[in-house]
C-alpha positions as CSV (number, residue, x, y, z in Angstrom):
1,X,0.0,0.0,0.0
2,X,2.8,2.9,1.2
3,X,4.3,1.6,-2.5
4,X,1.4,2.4,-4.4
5,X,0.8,5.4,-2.6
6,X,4.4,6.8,-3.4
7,X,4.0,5.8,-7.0
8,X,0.4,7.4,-7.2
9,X,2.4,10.9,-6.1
10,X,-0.5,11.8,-4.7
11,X,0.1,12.2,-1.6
12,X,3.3,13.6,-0.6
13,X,5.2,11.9,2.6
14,X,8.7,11.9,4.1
15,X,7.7,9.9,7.4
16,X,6.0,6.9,8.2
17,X,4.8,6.2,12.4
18,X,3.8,2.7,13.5
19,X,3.4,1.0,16.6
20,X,5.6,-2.0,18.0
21,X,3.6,-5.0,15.9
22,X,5.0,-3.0,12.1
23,X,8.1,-2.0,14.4
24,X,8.9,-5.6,15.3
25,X,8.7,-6.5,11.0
26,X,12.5,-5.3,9.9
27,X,11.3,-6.1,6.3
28,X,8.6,-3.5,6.7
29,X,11.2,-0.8,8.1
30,X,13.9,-2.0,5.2
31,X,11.4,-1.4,2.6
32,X,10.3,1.9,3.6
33,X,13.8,2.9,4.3
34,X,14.2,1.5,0.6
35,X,11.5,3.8,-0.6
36,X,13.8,6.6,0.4
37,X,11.1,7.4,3.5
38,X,11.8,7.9,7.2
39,X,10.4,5.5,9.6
40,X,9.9,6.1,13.0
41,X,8.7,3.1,14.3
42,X,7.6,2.4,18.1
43,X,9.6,-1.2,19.3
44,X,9.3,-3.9,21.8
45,X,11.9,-2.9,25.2
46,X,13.4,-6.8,24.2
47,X,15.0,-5.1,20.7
48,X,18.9,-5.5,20.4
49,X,20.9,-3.1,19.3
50,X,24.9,-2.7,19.1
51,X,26.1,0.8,20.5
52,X,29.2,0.3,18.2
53,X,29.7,-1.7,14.8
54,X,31.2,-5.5,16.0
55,X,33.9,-6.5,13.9
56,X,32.4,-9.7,11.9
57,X,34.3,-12.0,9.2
58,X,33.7,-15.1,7.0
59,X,34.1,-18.1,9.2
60,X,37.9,-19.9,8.1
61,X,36.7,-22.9,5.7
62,X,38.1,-25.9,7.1
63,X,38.5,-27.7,3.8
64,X,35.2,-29.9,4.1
65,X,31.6,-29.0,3.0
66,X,30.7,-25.9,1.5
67,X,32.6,-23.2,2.0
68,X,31.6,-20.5,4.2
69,X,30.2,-17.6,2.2
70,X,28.2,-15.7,5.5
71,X,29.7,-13.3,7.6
72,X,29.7,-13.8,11.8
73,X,30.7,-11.6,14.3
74,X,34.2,-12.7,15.9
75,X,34.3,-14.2,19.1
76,X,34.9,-11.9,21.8
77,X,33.3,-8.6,20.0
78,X,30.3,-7.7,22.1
79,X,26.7,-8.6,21.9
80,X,23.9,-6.4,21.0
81,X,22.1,-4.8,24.3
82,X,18.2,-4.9,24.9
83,X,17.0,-1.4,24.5
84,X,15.7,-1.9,27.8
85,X,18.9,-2.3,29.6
86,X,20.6,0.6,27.6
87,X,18.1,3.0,28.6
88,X,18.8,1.5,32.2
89,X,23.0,2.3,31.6
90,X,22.1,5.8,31.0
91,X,22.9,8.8,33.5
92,X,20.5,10.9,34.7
93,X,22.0,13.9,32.3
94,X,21.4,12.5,29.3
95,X,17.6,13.1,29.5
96,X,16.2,15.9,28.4
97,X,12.5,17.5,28.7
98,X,10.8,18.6,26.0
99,X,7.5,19.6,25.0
100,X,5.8,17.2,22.3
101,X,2.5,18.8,21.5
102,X,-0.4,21.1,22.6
103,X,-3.1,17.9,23.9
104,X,-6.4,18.9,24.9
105,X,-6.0,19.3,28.5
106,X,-2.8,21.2,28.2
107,X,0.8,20.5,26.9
108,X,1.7,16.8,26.8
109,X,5.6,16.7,28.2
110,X,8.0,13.5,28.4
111,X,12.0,13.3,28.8
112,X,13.7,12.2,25.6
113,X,17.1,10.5,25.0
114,X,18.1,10.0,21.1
115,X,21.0,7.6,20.5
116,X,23.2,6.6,17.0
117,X,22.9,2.7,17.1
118,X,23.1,-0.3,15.2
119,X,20.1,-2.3,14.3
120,X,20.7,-6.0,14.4
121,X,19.8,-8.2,11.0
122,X,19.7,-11.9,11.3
123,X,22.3,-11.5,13.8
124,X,24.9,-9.4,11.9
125,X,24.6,-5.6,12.5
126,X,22.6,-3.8,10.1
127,X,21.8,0.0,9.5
128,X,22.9,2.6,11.4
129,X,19.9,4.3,13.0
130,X,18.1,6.8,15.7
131,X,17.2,4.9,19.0
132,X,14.7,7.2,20.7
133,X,13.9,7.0,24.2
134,X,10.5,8.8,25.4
135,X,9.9,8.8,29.0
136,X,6.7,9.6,30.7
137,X,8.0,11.8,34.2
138,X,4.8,10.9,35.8
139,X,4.7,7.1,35.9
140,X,9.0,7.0,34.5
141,X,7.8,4.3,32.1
142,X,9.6,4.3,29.1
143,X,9.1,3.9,24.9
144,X,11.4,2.6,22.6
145,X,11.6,3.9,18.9
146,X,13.7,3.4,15.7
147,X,14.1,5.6,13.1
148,X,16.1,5.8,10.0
149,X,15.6,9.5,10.0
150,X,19.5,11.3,8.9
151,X,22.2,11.4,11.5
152,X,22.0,15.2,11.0
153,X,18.5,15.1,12.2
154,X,17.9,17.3,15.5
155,X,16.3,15.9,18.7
156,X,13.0,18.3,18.5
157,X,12.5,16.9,14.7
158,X,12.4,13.6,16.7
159,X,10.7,15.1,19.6
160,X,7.9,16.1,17.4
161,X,7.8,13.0,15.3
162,X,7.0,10.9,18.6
163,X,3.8,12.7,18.8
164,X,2.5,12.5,15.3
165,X,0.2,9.3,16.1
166,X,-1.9,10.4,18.3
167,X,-3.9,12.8,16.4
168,X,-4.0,10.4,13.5
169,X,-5.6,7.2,16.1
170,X,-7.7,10.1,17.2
171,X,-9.6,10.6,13.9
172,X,-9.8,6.5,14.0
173,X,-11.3,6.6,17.5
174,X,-14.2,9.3,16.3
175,X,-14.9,7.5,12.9
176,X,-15.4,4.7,14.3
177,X,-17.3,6.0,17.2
178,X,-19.3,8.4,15.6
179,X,-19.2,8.0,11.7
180,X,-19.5,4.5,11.4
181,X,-16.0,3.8,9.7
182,X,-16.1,0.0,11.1
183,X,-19.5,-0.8,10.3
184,X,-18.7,-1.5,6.2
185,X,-20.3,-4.5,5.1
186,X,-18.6,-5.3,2.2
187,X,-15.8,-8.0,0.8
188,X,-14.4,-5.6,-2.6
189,X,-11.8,-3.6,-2.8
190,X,-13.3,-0.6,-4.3
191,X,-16.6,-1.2,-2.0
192,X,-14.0,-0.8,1.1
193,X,-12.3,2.3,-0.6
194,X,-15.7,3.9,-1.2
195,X,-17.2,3.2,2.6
196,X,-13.3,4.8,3.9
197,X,-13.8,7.9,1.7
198,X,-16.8,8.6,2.6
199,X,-15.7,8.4,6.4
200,X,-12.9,10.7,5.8
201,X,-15.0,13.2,3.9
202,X,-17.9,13.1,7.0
203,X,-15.1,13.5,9.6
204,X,-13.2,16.7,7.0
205,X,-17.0,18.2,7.3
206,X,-17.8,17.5,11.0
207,X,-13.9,18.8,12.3
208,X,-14.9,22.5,9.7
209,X,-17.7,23.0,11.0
210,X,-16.9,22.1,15.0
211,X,-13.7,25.0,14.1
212,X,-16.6,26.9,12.8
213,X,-18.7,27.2,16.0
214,X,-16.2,28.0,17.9
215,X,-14.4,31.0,16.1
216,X,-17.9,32.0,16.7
217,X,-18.7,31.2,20.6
């Protein structure tokens, strides 16, 4: 689908936000990164990660079987670390607080930490990437995120990012509490697109004229 949307051109995108069940599918986040988009993808606290690149080599071929052709990492380099237990290494100083959003009862705040890792693929470290720690200073329970975003890319880009969800599973909450987006009863393709667009179009209208009213309360 996010193929056939960037080959539409219709709708222009440089990021893509998912929870930890598309965050835990690395062939999802290679593709997009393939696509030349940014991920930023929410992930379990059990992901590894390697803090710095292990040294790896092709195994020595004994002379019997088929030769090895796969890298391995060489005994002795260090393994990848849970994101769990990394966030746990960190001092205090590292975080930092920082405002994601306006919400509706005020500004929603959380303590960030942002981190140049390695990803880990099929055991062998893979691409360099943004580890992003969000911490709730209420409750200190903490969120793990990957992104592919640039190295260049600043901490309030990724700050900002972290919140972008939330609005969009809002509009799913009220369509499918108040406009019926759940309720299709069809099995085509085109049947589901119409019943979605028409859902979208009912919520555009409703959120217009709600902005409406109150410009003029």
């Amino acid at each position: 689908m996010l193929e056939a949307i960037d080959r539409a051109g219709n709708l222009r995108f440089r990021w893509v936000t998912c929870d930890e069940a598309f965050g835990c599918d690395t062939r999802l986040l290679d593709q997009i990164a393939g696509m030349e988009r940014w991920y930023f993808a929410e992930v379990p606290r059990d992901t590894r990660v390697w803090t710095d690149r292990p040294e790896t080599q092709v195994p020595f071929w004994s002379g019997r079987g088929r030769k090895p052709q796969r890298p391995k990492v060489i005994d002795g380099e260090p393994l990848p670390q849970t994101v769990h237990d990394l966030a746990e290494c960190l001092s205090p100083a590292r975080w930092s607080r920082h405002t994601i959003k306006e919400g509706t009862k005020g500004p929603i705040v959380a303590d960030f930490v942002a981190l140049r890792v390695l990803a880990v693929r099929d055991g062998l470290p893979g691409p360099e990437v943004w580890l992003v720690l969000r911490r709730n200073f209420d409750t200190d329970k903490v969120k793990f995120y990957l992104s592919n975003a640039p190295a260049e890319t600043e901490l309030i880009t990724l700050v900002r990012i972290s919140g972008m969800r939330w609005p969009i599973e809002s509009c799913f909450e009220d369509g499918k509490q108040l406009l019926g987006m759940g309720d299709y009863e069809v099995r085509s393709w085109r049947g589901w697109h119409h019943h979605m667009t028409l859902c979208m179009l009912a919520h555009f209208f409703l959120v217009r004229l709600q902005q409406d009213f109150k410009k003029k309360l």
